[in-house]
MARTORDO-496901 format. One record per atom (N, C-alpha, C): chain; residue in one letter; x, y, z; atom name; residue number from 0. Coordinates in Angstrom, 2 decimals. Example, Ala and Ser with C-alpha at 12.3 -4.5 7.8 and 13.67 -1.06 7.14 Angstrom:
<atoms>
<atom mol="A" type="A" px="13.19" py="-5.69" pz="7.80" atom="N" seq="0"/>
<atom mol="A" type="A" px="12.30" py="-4.50" pz="7.80" atom="CA" seq="0"/>
<atom mol="A" type="A" px="13.20" py="-3.30" pz="7.80" atom="C" seq="0"/>
<atom mol="A" type="S" px="12.85" py="-2.25" pz="7.08" atom="N" seq="1"/>
<atom mol="A" type="S" px="13.67" py="-1.06" pz="7.14" atom="CA" seq="1"/>
<atom mol="A" type="S" px="12.90" py="0.03" pz="7.87" atom="C" seq="1"/>
</atoms>
This chain:
<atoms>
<atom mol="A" type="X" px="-3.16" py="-12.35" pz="-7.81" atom="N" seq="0"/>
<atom mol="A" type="X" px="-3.42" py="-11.18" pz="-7.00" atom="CA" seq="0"/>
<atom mol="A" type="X" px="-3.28" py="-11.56" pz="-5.53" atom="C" seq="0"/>
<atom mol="A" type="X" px="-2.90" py="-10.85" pz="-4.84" atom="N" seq="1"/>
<atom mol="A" type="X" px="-2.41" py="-11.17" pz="-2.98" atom="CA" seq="1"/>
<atom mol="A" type="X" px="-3.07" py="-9.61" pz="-2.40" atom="C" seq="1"/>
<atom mol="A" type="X" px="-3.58" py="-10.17" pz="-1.54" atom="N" seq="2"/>
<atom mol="A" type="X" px="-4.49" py="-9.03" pz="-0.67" atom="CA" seq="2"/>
<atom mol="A" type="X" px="-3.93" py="-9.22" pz="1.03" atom="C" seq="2"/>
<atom mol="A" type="X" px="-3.69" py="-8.07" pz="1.45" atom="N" seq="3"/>
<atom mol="A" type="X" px="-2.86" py="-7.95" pz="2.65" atom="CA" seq="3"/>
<atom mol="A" type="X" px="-3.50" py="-6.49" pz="3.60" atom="C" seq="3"/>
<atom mol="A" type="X" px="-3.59" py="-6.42" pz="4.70" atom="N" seq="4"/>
<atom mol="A" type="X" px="-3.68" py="-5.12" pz="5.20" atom="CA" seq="4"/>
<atom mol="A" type="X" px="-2.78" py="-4.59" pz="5.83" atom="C" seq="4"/>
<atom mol="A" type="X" px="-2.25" py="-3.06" pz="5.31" atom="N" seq="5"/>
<atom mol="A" type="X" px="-0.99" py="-2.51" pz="6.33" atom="CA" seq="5"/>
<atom mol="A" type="X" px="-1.72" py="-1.34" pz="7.01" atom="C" seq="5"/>
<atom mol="A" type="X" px="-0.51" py="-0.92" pz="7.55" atom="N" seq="6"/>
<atom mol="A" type="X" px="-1.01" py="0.56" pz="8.70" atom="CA" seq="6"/>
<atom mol="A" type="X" px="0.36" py="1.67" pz="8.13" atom="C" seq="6"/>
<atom mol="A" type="X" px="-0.17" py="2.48" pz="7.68" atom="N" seq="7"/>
<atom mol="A" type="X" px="0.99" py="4.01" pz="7.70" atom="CA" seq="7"/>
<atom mol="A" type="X" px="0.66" py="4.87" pz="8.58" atom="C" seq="7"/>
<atom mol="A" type="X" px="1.39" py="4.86" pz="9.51" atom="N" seq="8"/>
<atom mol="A" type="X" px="1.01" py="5.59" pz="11.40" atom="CA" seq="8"/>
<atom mol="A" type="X" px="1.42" py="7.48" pz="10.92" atom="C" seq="8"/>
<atom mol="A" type="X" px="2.63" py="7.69" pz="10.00" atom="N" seq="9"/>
<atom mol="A" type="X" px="3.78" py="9.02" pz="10.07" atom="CA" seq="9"/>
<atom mol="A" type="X" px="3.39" py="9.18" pz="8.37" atom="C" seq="9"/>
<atom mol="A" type="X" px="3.73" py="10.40" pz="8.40" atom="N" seq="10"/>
<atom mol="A" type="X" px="3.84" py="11.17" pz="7.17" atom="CA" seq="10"/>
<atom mol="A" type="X" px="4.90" py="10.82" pz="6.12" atom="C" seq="10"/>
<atom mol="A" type="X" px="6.38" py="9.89" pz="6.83" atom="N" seq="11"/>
<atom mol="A" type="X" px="7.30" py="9.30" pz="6.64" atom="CA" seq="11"/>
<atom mol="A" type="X" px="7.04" py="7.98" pz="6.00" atom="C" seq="11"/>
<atom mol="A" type="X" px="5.91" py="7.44" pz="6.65" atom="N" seq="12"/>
<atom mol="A" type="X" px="5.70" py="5.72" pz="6.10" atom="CA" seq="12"/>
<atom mol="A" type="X" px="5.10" py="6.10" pz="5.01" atom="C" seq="12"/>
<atom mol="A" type="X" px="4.10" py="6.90" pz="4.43" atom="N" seq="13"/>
<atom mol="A" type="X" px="3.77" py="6.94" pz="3.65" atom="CA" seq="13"/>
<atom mol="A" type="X" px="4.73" py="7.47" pz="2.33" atom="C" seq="13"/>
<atom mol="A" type="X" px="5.50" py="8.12" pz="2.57" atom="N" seq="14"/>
<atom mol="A" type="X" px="6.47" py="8.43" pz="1.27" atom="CA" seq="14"/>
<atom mol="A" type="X" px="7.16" py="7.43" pz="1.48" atom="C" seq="14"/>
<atom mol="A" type="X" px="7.53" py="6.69" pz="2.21" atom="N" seq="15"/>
<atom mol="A" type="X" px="8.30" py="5.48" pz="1.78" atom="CA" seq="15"/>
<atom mol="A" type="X" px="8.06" py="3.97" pz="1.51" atom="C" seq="15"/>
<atom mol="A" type="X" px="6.87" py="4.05" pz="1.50" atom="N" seq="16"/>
<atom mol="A" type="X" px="5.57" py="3.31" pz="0.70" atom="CA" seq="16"/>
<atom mol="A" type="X" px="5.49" py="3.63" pz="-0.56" atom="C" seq="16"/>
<atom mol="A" type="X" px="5.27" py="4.79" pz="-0.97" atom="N" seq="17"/>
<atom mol="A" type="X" px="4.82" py="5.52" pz="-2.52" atom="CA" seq="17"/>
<atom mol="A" type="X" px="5.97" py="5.41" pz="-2.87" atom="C" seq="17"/>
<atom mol="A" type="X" px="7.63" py="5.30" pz="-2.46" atom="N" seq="18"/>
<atom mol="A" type="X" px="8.55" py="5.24" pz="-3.19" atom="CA" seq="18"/>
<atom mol="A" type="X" px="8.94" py="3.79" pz="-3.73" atom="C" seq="18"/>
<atom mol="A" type="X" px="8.52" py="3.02" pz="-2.49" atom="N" seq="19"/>
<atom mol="A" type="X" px="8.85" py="1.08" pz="-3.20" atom="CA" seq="19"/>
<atom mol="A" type="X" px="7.77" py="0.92" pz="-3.88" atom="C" seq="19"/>
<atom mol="A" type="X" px="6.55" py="1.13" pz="-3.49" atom="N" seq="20"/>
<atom mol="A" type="X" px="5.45" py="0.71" pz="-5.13" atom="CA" seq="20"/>
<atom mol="A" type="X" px="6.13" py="1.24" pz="-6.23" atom="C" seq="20"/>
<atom mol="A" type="X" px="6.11" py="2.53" pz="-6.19" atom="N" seq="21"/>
<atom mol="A" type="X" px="6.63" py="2.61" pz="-7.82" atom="CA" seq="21"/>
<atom mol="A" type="X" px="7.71" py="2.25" pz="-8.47" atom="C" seq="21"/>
<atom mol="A" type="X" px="8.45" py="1.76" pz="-7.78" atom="N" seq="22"/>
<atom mol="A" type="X" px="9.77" py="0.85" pz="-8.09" atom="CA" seq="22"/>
<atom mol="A" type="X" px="9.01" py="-0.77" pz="-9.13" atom="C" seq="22"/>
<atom mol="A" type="X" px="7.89" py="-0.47" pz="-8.93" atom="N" seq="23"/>
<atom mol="A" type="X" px="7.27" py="-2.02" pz="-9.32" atom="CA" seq="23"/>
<atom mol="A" type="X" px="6.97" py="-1.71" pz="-10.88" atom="C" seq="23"/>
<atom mol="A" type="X" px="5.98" py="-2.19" pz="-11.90" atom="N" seq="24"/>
<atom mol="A" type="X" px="5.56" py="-2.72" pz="-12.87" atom="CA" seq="24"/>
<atom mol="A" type="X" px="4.15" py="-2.45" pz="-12.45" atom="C" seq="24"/>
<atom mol="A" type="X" px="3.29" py="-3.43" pz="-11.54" atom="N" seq="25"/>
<atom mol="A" type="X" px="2.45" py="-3.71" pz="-11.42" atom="CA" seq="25"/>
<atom mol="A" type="X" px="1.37" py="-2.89" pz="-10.88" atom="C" seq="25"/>
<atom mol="A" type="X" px="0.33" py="-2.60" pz="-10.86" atom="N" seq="26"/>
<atom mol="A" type="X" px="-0.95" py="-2.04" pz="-10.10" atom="CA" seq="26"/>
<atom mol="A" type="X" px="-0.99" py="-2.94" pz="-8.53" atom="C" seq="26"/>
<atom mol="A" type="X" px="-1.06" py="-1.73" pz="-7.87" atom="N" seq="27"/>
<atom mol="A" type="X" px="-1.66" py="-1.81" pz="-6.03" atom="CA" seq="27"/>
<atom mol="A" type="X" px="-2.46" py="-0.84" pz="-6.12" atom="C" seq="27"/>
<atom mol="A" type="X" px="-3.47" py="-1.39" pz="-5.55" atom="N" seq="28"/>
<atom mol="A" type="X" px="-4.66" py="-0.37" pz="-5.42" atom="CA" seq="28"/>
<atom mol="A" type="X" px="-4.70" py="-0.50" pz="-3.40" atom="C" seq="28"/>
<atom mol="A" type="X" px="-5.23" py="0.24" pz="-2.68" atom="N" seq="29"/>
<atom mol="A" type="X" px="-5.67" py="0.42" pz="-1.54" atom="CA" seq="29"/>
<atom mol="A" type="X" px="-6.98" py="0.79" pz="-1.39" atom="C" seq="29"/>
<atom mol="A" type="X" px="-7.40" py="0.20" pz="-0.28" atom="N" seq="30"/>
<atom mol="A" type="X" px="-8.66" py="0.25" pz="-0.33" atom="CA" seq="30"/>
<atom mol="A" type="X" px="-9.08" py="0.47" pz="1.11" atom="C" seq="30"/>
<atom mol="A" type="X" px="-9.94" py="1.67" pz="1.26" atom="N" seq="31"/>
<atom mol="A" type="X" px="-10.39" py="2.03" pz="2.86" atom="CA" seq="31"/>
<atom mol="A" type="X" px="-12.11" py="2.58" pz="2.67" atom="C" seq="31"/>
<atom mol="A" type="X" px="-12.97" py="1.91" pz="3.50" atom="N" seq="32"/>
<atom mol="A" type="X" px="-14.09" py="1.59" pz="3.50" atom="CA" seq="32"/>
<atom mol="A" type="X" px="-14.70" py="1.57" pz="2.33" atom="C" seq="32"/>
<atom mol="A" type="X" px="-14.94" py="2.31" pz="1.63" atom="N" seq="33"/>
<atom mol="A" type="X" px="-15.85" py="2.31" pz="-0.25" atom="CA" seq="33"/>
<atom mol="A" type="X" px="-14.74" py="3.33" pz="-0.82" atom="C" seq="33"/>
<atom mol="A" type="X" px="-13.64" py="3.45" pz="-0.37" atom="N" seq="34"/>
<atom mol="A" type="X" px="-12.48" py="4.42" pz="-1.81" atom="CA" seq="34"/>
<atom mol="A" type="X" px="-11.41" py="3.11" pz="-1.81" atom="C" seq="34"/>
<atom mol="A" type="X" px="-11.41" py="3.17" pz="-3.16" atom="N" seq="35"/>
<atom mol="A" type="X" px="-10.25" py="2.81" pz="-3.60" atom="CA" seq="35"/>
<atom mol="A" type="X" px="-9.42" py="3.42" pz="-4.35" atom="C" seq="35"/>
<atom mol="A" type="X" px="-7.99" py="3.84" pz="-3.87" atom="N" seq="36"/>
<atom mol="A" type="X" px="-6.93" py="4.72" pz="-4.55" atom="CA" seq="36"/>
<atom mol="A" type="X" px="-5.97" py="3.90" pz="-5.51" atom="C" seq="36"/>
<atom mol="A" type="X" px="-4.95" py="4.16" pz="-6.18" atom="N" seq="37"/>
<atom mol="A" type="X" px="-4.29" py="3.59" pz="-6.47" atom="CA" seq="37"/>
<atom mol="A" type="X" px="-2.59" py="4.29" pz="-5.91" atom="C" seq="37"/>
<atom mol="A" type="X" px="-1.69" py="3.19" pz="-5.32" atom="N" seq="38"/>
<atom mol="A" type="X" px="-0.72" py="3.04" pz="-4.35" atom="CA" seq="38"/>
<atom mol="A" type="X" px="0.08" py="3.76" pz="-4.43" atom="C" seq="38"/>
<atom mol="A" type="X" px="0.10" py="4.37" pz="-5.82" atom="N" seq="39"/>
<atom mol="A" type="X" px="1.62" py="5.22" pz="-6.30" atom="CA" seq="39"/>
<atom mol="A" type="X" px="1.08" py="6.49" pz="-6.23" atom="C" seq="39"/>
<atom mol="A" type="X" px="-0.27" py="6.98" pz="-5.59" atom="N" seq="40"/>
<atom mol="A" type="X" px="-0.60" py="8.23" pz="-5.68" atom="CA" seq="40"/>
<atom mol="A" type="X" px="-0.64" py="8.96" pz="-4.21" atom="C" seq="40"/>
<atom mol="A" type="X" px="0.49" py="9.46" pz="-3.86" atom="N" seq="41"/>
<atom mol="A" type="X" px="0.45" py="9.85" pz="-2.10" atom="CA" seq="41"/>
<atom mol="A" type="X" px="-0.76" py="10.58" pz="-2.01" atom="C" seq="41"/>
<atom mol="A" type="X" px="-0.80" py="11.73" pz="-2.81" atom="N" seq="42"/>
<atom mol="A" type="X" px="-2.45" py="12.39" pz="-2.35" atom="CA" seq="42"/>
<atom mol="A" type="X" px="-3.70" py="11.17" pz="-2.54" atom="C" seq="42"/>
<atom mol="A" type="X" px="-3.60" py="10.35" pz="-3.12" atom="N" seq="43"/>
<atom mol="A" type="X" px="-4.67" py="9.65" pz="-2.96" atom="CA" seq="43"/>
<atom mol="A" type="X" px="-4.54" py="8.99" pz="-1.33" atom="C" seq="43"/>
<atom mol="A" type="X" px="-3.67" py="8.51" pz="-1.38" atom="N" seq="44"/>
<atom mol="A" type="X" px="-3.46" py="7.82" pz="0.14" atom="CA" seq="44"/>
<atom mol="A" type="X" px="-3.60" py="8.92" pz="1.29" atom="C" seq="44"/>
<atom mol="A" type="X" px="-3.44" py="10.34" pz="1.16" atom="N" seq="45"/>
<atom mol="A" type="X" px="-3.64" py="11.27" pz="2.31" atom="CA" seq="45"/>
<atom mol="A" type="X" px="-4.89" py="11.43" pz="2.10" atom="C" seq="45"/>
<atom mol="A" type="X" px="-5.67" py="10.62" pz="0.91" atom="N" seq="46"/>
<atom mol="A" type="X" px="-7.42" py="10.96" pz="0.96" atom="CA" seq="46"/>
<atom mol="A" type="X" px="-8.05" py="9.75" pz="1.71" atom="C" seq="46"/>
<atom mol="A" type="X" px="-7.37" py="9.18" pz="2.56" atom="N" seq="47"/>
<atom mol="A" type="X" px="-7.47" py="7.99" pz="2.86" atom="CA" seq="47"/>
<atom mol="A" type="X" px="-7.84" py="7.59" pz="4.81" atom="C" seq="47"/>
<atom mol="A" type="X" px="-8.46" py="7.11" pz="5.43" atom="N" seq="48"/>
<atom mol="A" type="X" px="-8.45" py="7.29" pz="7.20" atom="CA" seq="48"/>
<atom mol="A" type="X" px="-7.34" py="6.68" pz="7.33" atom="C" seq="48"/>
<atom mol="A" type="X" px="-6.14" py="6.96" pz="7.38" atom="N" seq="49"/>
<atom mol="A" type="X" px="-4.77" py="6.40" pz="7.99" atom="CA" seq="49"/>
<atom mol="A" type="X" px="-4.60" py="6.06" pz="9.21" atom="C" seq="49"/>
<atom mol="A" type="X" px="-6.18" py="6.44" pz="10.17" atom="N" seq="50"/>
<atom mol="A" type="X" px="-5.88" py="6.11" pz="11.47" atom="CA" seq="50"/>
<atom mol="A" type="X" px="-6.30" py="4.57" pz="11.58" atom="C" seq="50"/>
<atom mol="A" type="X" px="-6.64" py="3.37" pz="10.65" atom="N" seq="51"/>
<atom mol="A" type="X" px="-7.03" py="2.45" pz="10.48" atom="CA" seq="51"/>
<atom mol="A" type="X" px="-6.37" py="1.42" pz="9.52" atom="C" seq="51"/>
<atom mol="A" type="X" px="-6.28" py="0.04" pz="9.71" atom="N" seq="52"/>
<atom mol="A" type="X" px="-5.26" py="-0.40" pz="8.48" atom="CA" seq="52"/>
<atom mol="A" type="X" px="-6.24" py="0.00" pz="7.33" atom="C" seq="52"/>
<atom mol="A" type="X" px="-5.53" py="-0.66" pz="6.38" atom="N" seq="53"/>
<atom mol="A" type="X" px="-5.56" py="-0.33" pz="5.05" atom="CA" seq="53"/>
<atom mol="A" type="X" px="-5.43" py="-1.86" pz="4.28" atom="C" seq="53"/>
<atom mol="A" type="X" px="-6.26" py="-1.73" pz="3.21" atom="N" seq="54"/>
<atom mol="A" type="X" px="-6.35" py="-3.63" pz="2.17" atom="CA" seq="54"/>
<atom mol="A" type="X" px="-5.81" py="-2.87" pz="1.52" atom="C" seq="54"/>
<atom mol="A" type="X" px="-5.05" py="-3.75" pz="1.01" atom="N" seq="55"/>
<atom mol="A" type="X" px="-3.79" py="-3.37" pz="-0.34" atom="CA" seq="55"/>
<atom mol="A" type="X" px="-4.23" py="-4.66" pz="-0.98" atom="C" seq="55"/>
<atom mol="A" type="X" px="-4.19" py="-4.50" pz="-2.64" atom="N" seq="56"/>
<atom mol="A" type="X" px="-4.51" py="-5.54" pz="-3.87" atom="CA" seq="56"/>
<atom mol="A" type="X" px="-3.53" py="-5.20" pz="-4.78" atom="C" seq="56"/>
<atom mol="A" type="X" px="-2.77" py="-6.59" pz="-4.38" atom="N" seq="57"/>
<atom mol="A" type="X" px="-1.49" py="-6.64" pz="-5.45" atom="CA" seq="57"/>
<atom mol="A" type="X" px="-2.07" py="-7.09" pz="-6.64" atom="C" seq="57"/>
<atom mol="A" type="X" px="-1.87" py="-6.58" pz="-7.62" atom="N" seq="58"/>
<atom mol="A" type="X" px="-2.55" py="-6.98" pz="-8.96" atom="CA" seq="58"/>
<atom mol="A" type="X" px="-1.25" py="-7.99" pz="-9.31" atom="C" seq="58"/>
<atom mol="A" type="X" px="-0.68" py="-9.03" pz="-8.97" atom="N" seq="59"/>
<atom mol="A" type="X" px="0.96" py="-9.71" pz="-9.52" atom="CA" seq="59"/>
<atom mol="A" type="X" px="0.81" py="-10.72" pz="-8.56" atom="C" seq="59"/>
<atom mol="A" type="X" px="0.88" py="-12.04" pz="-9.54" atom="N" seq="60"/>
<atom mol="A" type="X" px="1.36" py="-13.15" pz="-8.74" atom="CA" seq="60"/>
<atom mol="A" type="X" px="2.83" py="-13.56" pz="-8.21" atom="C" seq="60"/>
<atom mol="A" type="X" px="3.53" py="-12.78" pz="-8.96" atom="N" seq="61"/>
<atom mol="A" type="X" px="5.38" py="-12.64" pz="-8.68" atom="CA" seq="61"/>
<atom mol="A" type="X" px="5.32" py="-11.45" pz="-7.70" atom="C" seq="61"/>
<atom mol="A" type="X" px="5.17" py="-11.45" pz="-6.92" atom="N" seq="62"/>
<atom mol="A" type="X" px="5.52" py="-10.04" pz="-6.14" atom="CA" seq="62"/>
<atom mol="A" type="X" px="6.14" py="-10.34" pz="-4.74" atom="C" seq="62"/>
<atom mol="A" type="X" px="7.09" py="-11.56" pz="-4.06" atom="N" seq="63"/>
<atom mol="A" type="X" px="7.77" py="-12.06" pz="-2.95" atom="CA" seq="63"/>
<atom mol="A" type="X" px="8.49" py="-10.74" pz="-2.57" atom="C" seq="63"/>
<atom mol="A" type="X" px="8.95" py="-10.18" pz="-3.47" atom="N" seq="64"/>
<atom mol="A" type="X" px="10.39" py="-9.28" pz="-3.39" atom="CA" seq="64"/>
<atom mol="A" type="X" px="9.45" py="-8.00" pz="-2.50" atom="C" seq="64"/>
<atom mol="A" type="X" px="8.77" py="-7.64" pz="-3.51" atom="N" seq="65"/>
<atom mol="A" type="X" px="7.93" py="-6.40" pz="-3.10" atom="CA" seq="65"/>
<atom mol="A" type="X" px="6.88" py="-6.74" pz="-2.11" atom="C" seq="65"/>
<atom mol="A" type="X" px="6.91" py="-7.91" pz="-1.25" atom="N" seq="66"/>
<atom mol="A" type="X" px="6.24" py="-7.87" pz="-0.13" atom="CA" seq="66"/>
<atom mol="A" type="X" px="7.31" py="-7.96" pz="1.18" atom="C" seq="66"/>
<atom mol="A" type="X" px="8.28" py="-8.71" pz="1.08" atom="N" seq="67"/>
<atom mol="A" type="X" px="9.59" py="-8.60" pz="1.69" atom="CA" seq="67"/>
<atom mol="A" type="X" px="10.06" py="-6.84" pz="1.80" atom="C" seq="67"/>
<atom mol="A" type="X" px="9.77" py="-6.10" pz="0.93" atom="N" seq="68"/>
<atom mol="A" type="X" px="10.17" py="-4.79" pz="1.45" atom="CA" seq="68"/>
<atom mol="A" type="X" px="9.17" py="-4.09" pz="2.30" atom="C" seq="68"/>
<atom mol="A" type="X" px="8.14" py="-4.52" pz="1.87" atom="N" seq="69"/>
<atom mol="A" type="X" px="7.05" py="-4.03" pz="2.77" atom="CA" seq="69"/>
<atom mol="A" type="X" px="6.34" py="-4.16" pz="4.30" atom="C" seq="69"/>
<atom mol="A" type="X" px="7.09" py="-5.13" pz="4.71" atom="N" seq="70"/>
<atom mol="A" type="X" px="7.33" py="-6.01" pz="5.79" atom="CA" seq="70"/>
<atom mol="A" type="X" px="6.45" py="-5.14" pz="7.04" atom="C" seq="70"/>
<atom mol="A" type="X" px="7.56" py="-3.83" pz="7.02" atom="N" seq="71"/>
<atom mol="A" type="X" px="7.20" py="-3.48" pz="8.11" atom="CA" seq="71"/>
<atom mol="A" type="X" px="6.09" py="-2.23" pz="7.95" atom="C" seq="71"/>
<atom mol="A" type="X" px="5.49" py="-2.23" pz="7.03" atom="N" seq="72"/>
<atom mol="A" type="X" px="3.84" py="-2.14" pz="6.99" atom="CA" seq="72"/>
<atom mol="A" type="X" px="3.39" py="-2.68" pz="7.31" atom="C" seq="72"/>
<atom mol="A" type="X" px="3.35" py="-3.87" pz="7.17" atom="N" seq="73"/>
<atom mol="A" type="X" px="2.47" py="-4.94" pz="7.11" atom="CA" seq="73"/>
<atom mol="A" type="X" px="1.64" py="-5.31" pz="8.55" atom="C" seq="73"/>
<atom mol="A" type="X" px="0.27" py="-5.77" pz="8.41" atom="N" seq="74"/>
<atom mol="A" type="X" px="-0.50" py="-5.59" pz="9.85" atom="CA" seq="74"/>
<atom mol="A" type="X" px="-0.54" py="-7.47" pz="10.37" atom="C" seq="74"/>
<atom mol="A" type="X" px="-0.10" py="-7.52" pz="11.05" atom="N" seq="75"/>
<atom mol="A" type="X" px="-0.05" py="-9.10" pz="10.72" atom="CA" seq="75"/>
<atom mol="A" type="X" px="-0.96" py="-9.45" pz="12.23" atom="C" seq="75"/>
</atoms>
C-alpha cells in the first residue's frame, strides 16, 4: 500500500483523476479529515473539501505506472 497527498484545484482535474483510477484493478480510497471515499467515485470526491490536499491509499504494491500518471496531482 503507498499513501501520497494530491490537490484537485478545477472541475477538470477531477474527471481526469476518476478517469486514470479506473483504468486500474486496484482500490484508492481518499481520505479528507474523517470521510473516506473511494477514488473512482467523482460524486464522492465532490463530497470532499477540495480546497485542501487530499491522502490517497493505494491499496497495490505494483502501482509505478499509475503514480507516474498522476504526477501532476501530486502535492510534493
Amino acid at each position: 500500500m503507498k499513501t501520497f497527498e494530491l490537490l484537485l484545484s478545477s472541475i477538470n482535474d477531477v474527471k481526469d483523476f476518476v478517469n486514470t483510477v479506473s483504468k486500474y484493478d486496484f482500490d484508492v480510497d481518499l481520505t479528507s479529515g474523517r470521510y473516506v471515499v473511494d477514488a473512482k467515485s467523482i460524486m464522492g470526491i465532490f463530497s470532499l473539501d477540495l480546497s485542501k490536499p487530499i491522502k490517497v491509499e493505494v491499496h497495490s504494491d505494483d502501482c509505478d505506472k499509475f503514480m507516474a500518471e498522476l504526477d501532476k496531482f501530486i502535492v510534493k
